[in-house]
C-alpha positions in Angstrom: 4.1 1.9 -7.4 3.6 -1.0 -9.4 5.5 -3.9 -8.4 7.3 -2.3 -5.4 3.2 -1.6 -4.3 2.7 -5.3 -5.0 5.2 -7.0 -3.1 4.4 -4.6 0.2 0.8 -6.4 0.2 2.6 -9.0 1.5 3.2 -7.4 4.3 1.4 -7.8 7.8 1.8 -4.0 8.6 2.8 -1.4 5.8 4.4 2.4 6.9 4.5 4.7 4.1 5.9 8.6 4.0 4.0 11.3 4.1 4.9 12.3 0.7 5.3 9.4 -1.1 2.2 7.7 -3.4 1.2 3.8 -4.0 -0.9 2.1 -6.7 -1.1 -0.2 -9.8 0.0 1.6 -12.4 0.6 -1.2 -14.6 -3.2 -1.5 -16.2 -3.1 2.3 -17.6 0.0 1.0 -20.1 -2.2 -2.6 -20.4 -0.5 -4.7 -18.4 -2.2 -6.8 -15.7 -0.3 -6.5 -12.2 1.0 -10.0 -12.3 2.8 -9.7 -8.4 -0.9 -10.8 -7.0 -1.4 -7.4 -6.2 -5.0 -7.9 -7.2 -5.7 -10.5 -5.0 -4.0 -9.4 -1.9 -5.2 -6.2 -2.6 -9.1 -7.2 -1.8 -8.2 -8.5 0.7 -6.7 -5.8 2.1 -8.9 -3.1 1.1 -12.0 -4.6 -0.2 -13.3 -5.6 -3.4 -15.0 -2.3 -4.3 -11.9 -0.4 -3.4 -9.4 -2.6 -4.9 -11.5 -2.6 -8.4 -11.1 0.7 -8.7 -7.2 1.0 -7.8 -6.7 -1.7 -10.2 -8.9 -0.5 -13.5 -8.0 3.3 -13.5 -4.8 2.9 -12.3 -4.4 6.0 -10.5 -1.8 6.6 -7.7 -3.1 7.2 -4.1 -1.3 9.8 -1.9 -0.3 8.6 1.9 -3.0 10.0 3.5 -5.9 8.3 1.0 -4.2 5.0 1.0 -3.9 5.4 5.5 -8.1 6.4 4.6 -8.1 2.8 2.5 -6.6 0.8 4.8 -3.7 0.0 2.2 -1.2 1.1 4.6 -1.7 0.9 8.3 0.4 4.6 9.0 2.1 7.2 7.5 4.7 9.2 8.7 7.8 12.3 7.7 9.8 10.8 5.3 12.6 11.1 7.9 10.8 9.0 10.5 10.6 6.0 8.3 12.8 3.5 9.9 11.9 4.5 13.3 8.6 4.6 13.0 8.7 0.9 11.3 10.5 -0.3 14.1 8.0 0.9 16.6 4.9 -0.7 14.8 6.6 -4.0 14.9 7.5 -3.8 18.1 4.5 -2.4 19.3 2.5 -5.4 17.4 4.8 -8.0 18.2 6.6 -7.4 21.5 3.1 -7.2 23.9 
């Protein structure tokens, strides 16, 4: 959340657990996210969806952000690591 969501938009490929959440958080206390979450956000996701992450706020679950395109797969919390290391493999070793 917040920052932490931020500085995985930098990311080429982004593997999230199945029970964990990701947003902005940052403008429900008044705060603009200042990590350029909002701009690599729309480009991630697309203006439309991005807008509305960033104004209300709200945190997605895994399985809406995988629907977003804000992470690319979600996996049991326990298959993390592994499945991270077989996503960059499987994009980078071809």
């Amino acid at each position: 959340m917040g920052g932490g969501c931020e500085m995985t938009l930098v990311c080429e490929y982004r593997v999230m657990s199945d029970k964990a959440i990701i947003g902005l958080p940052e403008t429900q206390l008044g705060i603009f996210p200042g990590f350029g979450g909002t701009v690599r956000s729309t480009r991630i996701i697309g203006i439309d969806n991005a807008l509305e992450l960033i104004a209300t706020g709200s945190p997605k679950k895994a399985l809406a952000a995988l629907k977003l395109g804000l992470v690319d797969a979600t996996v049991p919390a326990d298959d993390l690591q592994d499945a991270a290391i077989d996503l960059v493999k499987k994009m980078y070793l071809r």
